[in-house]
VEXDREN-2710 file (C-alpha; in Angstrom, 1 decimal):
% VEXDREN-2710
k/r/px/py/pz
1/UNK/-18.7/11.1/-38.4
2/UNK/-19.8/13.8/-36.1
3/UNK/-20.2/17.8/-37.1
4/UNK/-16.7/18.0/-35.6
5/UNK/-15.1/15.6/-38.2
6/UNK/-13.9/13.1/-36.0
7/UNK/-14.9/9.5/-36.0
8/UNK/-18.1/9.0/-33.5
9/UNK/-16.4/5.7/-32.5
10/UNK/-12.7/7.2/-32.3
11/UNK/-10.4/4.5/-31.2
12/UNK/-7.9/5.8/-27.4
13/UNK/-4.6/6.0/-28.6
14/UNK/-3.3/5.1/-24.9
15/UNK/-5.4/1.2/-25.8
16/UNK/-4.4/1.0/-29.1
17/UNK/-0.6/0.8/-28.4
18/UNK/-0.5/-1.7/-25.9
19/UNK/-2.5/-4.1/-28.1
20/UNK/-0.1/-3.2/-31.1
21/UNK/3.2/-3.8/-28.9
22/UNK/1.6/-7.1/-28.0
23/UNK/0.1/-8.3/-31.1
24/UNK/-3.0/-8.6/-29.4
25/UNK/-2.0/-11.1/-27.1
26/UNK/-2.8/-11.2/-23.4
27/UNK/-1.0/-13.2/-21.8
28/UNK/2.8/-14.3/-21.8
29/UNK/3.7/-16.8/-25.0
30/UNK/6.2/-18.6/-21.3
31/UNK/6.0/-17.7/-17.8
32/UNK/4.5/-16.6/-15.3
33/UNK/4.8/-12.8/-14.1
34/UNK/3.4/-10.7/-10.9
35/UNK/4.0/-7.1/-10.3
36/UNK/7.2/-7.7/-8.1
37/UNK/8.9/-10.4/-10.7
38/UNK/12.2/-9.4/-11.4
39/UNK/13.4/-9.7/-14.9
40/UNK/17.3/-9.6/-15.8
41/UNK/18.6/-9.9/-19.0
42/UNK/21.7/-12.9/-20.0
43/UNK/22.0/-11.6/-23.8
44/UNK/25.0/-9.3/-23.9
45/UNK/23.4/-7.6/-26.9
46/UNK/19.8/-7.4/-28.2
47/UNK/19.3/-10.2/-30.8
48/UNK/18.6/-8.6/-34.1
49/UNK/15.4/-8.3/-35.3
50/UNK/13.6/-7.4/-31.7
51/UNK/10.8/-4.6/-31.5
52/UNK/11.9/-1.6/-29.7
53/UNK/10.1/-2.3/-26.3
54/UNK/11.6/-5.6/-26.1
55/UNK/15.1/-3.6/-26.5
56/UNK/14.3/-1.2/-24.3
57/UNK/13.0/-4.1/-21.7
58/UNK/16.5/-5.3/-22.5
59/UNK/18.5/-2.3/-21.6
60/UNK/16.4/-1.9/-18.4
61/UNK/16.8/-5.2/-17.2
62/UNK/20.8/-5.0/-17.3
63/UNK/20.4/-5.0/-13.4
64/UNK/17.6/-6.8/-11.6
65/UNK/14.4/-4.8/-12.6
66/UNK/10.3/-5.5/-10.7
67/UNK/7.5/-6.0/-13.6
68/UNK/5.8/-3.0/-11.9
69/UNK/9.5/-0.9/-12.6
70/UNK/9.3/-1.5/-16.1
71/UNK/6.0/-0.9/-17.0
72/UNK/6.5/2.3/-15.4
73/UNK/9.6/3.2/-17.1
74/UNK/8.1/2.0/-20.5
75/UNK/4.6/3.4/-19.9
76/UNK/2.8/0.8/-20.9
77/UNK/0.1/-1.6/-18.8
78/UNK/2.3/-4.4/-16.6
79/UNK/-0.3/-6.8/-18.7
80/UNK/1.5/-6.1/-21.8
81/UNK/5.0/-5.7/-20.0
82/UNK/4.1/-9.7/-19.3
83/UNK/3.9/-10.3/-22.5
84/UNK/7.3/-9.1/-23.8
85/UNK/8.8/-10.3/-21.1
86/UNK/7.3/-13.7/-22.4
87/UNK/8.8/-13.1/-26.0
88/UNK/12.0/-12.4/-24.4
89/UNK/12.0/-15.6/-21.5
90/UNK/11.2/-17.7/-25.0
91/UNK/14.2/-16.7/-26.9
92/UNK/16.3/-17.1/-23.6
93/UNK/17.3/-13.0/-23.2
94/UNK/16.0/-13.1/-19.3
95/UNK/15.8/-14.9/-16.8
96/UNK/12.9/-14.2/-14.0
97/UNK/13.4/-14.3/-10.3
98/UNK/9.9/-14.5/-8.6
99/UNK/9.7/-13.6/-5.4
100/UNK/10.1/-16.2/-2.2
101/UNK/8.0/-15.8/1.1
102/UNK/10.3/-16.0/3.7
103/UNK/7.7/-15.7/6.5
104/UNK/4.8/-18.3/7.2
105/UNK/1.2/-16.4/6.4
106/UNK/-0.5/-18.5/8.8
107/UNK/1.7/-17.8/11.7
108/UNK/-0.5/-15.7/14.2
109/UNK/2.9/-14.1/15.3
110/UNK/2.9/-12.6/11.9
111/UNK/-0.4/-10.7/12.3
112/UNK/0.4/-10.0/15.9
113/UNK/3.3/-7.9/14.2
114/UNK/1.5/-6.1/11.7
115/UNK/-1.1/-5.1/14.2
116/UNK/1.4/-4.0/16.4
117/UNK/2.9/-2.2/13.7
118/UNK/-0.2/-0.5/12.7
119/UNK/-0.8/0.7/16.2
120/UNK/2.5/2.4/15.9
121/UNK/1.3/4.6/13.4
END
């Protein structure tokens, strides 16, 4: 303890919670997730029993919703938004779209465009 009364190795509430939430896991129990995955949930109703973020992943994901979108509205790391979603792609309450290059990266016409692009600017 220090002369304050507080711990001298006090524990940052903003770690502790995602490693709660996830059970200490870090990575997804199924799947595979990036930052612009989109999750959408197939369950009408929240199965019984689910933790409130995987609810709340639920209600978000009625629509459509980016990895990077939820961890934002849930304020927690995406690393642990991964993980729900991984609970919930287990039990079958989403599906995940992941997204599809529709542009070859090795055509030179591609980085023509961006350079032109950023000469724009």
């Amino acid at each position: 303890m220090t002369r304050s009364g507080t711990p001298e190795h006090e524990i940052d509430p903003s770690l502790l919670r995602p490693f709660v939430i996830t059970r200490g896991r870090t990575q997804p129990a199924r799947g595979a997730f990036d930052l612009i995955t989109q999750a959408i949930a197939v369950a009408e109703q929240p199965g019984l029993g689910l933790d409130p973020e995987h609810a709340a992943i639920l209600r978000l994901s009625r629509a459509p919703i980016a990895v990077a979108e939820l961890a934002s509205h849930l304020d927690l790391p995406p690393g642990a938004v991964c993980v729900l979603l991984g609970d919930l792609l287990e039990q079958d309450l989403i599906d995940v779209q992941h997204p599809q290059p529709d542009t070859d990266i090795h055509d030179p016409q591609v980085y023509k465009a961006v350079l032109d692009g950023l000469r724009s600017l």
